[in-house]
Backbone as CSV, one residue per row, in Angstrom:
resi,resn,N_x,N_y,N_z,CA_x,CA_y,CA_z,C_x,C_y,C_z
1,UNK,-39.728,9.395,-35.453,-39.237,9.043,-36.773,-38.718,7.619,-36.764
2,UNK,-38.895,6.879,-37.823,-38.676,5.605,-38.067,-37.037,5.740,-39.176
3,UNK,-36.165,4.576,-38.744,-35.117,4.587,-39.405,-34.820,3.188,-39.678
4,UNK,-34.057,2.547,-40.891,-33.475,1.311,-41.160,-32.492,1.595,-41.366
5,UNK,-31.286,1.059,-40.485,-29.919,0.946,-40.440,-29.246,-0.100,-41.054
6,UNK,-28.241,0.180,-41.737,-27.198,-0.647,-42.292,-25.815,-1.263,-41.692
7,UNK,-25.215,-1.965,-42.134,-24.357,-2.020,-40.792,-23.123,-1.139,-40.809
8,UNK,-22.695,-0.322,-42.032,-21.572,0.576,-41.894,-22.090,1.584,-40.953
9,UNK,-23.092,1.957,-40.867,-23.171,3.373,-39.688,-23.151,2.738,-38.488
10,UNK,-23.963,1.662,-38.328,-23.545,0.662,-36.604,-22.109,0.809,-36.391
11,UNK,-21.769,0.151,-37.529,-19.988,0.031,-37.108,-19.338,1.584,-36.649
12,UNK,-19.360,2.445,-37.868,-19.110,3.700,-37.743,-19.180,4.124,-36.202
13,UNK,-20.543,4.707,-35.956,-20.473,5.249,-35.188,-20.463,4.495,-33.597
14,UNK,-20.525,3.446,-33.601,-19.516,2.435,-32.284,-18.340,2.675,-32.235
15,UNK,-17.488,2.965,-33.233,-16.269,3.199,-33.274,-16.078,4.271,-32.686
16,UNK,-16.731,5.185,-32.656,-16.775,6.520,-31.955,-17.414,6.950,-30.962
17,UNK,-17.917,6.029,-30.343,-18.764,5.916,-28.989,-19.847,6.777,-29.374
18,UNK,-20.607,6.552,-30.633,-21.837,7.677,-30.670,-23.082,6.881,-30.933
19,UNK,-23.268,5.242,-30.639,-24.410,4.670,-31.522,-25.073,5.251,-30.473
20,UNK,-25.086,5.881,-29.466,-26.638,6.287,-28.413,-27.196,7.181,-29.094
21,UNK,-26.302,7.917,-30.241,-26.776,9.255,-30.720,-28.635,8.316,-31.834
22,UNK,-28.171,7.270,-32.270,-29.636,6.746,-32.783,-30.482,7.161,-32.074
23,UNK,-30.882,6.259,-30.710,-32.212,6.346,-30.333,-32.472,7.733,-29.145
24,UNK,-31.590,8.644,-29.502,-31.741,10.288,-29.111,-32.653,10.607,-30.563
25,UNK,-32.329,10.231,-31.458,-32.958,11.326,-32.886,-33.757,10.183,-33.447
26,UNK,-33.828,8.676,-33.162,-35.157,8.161,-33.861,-36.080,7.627,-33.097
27,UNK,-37.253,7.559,-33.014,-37.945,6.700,-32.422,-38.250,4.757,-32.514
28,UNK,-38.018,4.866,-33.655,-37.885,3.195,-33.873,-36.941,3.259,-35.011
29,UNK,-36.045,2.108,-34.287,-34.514,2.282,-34.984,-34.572,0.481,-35.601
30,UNK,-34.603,-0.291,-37.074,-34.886,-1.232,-37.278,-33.520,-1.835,-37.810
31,UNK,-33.346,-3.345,-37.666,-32.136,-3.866,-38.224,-32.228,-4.707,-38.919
32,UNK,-32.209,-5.148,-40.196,-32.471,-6.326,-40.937,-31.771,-7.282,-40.342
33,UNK,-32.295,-9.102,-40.352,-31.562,-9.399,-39.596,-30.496,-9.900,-39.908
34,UNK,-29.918,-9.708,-41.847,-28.597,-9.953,-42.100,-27.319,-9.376,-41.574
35,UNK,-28.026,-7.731,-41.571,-27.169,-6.673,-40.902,-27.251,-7.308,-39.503
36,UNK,-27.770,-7.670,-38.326,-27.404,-8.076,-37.416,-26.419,-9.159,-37.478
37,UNK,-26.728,-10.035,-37.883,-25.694,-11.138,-38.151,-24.522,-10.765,-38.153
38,UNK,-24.243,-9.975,-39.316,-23.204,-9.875,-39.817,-22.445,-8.842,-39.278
39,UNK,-22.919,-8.059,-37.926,-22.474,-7.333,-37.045,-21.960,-8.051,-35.864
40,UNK,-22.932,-8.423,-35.320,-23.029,-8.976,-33.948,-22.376,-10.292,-34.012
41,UNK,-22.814,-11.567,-35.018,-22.465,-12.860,-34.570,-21.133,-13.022,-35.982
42,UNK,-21.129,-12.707,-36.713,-20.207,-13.194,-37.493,-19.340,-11.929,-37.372
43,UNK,-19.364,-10.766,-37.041,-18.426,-9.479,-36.511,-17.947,-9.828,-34.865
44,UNK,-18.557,-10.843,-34.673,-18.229,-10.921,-32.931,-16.516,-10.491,-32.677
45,UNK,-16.834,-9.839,-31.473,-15.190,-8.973,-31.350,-14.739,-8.266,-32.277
46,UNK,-15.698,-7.607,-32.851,-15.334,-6.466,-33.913,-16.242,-5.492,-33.220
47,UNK,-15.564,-4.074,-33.939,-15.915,-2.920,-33.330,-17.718,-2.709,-33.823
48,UNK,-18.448,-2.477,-33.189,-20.018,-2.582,-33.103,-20.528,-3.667,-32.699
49,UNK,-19.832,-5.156,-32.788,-20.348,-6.243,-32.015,-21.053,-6.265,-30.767
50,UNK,-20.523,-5.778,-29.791,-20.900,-5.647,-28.543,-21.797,-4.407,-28.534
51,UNK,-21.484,-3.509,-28.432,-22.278,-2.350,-28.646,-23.982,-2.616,-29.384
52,UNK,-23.667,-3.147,-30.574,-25.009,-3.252,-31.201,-25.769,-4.414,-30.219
53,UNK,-24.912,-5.654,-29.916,-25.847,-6.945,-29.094,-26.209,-6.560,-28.371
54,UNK,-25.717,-5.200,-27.354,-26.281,-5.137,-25.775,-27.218,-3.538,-26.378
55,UNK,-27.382,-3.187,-27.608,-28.667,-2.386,-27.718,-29.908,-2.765,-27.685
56,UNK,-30.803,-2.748,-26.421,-31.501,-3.089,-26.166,-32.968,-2.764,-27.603
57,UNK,-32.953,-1.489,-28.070,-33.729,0.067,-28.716,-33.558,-0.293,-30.389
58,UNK,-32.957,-1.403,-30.403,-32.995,-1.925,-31.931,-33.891,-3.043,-31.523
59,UNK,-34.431,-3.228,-33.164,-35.677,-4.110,-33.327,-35.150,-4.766,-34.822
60,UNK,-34.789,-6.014,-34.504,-34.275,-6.807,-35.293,-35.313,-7.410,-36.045
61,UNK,-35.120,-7.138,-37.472,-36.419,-7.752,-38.539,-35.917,-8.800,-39.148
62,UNK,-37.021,-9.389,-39.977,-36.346,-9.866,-41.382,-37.901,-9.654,-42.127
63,UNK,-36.980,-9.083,-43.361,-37.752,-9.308,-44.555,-39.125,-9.942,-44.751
64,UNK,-40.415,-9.598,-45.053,-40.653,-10.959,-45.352,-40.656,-10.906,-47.071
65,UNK,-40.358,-10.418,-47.572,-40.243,-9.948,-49.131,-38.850,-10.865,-49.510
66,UNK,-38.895,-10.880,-50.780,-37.879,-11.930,-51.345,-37.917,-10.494,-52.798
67,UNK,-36.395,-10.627,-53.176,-35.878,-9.533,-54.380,-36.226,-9.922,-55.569
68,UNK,-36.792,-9.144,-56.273,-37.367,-9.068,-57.551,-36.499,-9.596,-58.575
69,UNK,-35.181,-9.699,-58.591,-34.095,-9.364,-59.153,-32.934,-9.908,-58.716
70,UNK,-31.847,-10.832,-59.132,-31.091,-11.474,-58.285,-30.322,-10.311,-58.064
71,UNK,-29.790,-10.788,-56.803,-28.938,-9.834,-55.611,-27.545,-9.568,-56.121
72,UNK,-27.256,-10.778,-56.843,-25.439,-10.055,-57.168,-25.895,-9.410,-58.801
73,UNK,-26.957,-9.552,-59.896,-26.869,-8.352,-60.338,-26.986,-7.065,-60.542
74,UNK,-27.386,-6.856,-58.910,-27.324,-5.148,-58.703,-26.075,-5.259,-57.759
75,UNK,-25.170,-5.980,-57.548,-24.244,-5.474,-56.688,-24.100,-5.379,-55.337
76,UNK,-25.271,-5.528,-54.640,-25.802,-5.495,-53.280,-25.305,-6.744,-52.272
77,UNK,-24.461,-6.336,-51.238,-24.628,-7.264,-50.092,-25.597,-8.129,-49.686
78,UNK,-25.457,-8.808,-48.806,-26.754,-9.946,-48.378,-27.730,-8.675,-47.268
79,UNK,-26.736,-7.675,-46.092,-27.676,-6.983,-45.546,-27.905,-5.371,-46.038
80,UNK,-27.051,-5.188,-47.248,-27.796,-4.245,-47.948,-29.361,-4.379,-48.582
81,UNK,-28.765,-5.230,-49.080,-30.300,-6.005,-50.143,-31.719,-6.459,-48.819
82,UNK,-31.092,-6.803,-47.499,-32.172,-6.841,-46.720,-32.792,-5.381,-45.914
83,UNK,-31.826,-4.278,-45.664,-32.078,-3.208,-45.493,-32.778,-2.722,-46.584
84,UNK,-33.261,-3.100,-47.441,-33.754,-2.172,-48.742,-34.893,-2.695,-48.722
85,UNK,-35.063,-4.305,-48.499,-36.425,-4.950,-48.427,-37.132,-4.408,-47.285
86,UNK,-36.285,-4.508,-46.001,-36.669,-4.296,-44.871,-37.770,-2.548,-45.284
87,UNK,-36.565,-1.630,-45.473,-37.118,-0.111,-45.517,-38.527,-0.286,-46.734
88,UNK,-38.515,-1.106,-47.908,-39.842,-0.866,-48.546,-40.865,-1.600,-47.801
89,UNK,-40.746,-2.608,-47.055,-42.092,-3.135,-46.419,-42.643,-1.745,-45.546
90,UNK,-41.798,-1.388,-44.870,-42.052,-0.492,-43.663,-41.974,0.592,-43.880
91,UNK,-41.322,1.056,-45.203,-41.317,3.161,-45.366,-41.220,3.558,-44.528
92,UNK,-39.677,3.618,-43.960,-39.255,4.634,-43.172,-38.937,5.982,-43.325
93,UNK,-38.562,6.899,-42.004,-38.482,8.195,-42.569,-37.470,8.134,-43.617
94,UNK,-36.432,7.234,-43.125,-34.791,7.496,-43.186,-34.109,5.781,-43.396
95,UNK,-33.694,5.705,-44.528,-32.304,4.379,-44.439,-30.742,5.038,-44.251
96,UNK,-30.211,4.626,-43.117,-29.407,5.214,-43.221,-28.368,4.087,-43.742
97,UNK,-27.349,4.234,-44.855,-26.503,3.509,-45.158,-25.903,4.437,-45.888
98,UNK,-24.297,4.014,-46.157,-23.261,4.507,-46.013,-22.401,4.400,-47.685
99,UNK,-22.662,3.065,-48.426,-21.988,2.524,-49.480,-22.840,3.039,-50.603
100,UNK,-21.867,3.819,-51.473,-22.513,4.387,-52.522,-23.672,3.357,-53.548
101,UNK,-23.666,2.399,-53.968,-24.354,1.960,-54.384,-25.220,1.442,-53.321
102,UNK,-25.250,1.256,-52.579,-26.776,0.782,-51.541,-27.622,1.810,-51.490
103,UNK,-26.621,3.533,-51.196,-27.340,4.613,-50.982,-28.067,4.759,-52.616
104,UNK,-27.511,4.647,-53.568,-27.786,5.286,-55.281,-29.255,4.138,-55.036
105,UNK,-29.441,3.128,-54.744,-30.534,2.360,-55.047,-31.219,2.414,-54.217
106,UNK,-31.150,2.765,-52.617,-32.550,3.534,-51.839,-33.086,4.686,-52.420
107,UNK,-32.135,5.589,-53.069,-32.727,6.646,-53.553,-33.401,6.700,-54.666
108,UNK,-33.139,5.816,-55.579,-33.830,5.353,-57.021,-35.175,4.432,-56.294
109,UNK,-35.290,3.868,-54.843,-36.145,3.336,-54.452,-37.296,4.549,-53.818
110,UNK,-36.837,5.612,-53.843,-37.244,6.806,-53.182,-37.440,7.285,-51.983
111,UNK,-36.498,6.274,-51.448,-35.904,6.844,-49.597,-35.577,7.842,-49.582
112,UNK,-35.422,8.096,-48.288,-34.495,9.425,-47.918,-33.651,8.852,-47.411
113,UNK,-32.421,9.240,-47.921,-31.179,8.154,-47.380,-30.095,9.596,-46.657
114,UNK,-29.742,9.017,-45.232,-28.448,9.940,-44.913,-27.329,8.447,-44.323
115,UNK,-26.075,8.573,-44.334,-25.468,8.087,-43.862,-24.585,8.393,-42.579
116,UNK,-23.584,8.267,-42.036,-22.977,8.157,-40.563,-22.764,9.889,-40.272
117,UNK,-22.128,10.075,-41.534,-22.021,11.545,-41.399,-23.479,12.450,-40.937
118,UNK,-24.587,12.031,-42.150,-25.689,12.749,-41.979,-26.470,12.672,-40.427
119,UNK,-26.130,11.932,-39.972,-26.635,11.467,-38.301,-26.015,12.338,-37.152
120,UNK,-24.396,12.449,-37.699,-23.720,13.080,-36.798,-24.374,14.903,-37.266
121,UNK,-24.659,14.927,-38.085,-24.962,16.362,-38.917,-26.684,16.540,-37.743
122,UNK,-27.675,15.299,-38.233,-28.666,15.540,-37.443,-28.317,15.913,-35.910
123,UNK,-27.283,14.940,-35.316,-27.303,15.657,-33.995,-26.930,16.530,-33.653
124,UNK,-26.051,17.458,-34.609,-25.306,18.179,-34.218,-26.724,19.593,-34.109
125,UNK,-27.089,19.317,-35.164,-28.580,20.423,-35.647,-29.829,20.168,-34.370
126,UNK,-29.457,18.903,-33.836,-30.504,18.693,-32.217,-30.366,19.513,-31.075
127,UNK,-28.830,19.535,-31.498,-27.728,20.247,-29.935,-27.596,19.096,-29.494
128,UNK,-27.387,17.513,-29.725,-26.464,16.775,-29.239,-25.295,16.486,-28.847
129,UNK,-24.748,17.391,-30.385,-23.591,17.370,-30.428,-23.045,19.053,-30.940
130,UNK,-21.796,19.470,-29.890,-21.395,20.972,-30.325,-20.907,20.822,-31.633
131,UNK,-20.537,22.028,-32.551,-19.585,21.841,-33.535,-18.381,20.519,-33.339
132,UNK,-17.496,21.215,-32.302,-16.408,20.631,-32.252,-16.251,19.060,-31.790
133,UNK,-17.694,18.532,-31.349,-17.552,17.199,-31.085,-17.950,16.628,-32.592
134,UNK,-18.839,17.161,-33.253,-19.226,16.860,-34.798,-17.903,16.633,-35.682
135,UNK,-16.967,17.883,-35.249,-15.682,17.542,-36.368,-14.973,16.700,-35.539
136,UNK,-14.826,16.519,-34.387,-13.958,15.758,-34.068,-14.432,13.837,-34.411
137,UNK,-15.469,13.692,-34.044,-15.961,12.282,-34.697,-15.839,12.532,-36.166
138,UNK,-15.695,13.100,-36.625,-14.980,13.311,-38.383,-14.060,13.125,-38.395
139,UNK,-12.634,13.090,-37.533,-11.529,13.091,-37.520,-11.144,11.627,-36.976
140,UNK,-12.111,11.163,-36.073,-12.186,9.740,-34.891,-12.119,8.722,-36.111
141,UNK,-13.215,9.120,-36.908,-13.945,8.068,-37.839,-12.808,7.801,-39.566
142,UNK,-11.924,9.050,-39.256,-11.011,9.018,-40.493,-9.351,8.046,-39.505
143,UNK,-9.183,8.682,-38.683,-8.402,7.911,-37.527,-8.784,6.288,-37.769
144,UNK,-10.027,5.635,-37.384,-10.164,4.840,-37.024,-10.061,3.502,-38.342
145,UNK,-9.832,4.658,-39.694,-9.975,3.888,-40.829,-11.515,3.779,-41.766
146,UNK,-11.703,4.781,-41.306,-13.587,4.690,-41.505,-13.023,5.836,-43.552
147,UNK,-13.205,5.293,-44.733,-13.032,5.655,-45.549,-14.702,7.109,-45.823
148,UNK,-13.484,8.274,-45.970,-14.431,9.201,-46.094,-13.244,10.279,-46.953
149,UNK,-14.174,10.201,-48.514,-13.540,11.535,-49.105,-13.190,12.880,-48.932
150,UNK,-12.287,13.555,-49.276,-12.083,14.830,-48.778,-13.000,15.704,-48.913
151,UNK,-13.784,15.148,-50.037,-15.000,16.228,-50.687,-16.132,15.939,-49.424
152,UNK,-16.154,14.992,-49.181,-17.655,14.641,-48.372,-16.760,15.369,-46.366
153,UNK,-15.676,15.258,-46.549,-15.431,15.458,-45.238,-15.352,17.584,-45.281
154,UNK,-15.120,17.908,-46.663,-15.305,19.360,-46.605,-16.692,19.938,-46.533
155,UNK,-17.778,19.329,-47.425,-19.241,19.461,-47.049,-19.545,19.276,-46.123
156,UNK,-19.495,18.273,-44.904,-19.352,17.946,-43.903,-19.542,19.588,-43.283
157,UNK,-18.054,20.100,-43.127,-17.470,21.159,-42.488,-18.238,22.292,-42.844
158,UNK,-18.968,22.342,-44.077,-19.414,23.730,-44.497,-20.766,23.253,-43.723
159,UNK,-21.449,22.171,-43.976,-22.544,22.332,-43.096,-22.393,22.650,-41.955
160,UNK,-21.472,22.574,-41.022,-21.314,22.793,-39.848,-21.122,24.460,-39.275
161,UNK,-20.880,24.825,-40.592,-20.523,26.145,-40.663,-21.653,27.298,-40.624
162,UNK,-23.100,26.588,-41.415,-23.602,27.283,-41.840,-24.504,27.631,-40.798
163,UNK,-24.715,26.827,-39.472,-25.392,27.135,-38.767,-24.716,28.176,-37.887
């Protein structure tokens, strides 16, 4: 499976020592190269900096598409808006991003969009991860300042449940 990452789930799940959980559940894992940037060299010494630079299993793109539409009137970041270009050149299985409007406009783009949660959900459904390491990086990622509603952190839990 092919995936385009954004940089809130890089960050995310670095924060929680889980970015290996990517290239366990995708086969080609892609990074626009704003989202790199803005991880790695202008995040330098921020949490995913290091982590993402020394991932060997990412494949750093750019675009070659230019937006139909200027970028600040949909609201979009510089590596949202390149994750979106990036995922329509290439139709991936999966964009994973995290910010409600990046996700509302992959999906109006007709991705399949999961975010940090939905990854930790995929591994958990792999057997990567037991229940209790699933809720506990739910708890790491609310700890760590990682903004996640009560509603999305109770769905969360019922999925976890249902298996």
């Amino acid at each position: 499976m092919k995936v385009v990452v954004n940089a809130t789930p890089l960050i995310a799940l670095s924060l929680i020592n889980q970015l290996d959980l990517l290239p366990q559940i995708f086969d080609e894992i892609l990074v626009a190269t704003a989202v790199y940037k803005e991880v790695v060299l202008q995040g330098a010494g921020r949490p995913g900096s290091d982590a993402l630079g020394d991932a060997s299993w990412i494949q750093v793109r750019n675009p070659e598409s230019k937006p139909s539409i200027e970028p600040l009137l949909l609201g979009l970041d510089p590596g949202e808006l390149q994750t979106l270009l990036l995922a329509r050149e290439i139709q991936p299985d999966w964009v994973l991003i995290d910010e409600r409007l990046g996700r509302r406009v992959a999906q109006a783009m007709g991705f399949g969009v999961k975010g940090t949660l939905g990854v930790l959900l995929v591994a958990f459904h792999a057997g990567l991860l037991s229940r209790e390491q699933a809720s506990k990086a739910v708890r790491e990622l609310l700890e760590k300042g990682i903004r996640i509603g009560p509603d999305v952190v109770a769905w969360f839990e019922s999925e976890l449940d249902k298996s």
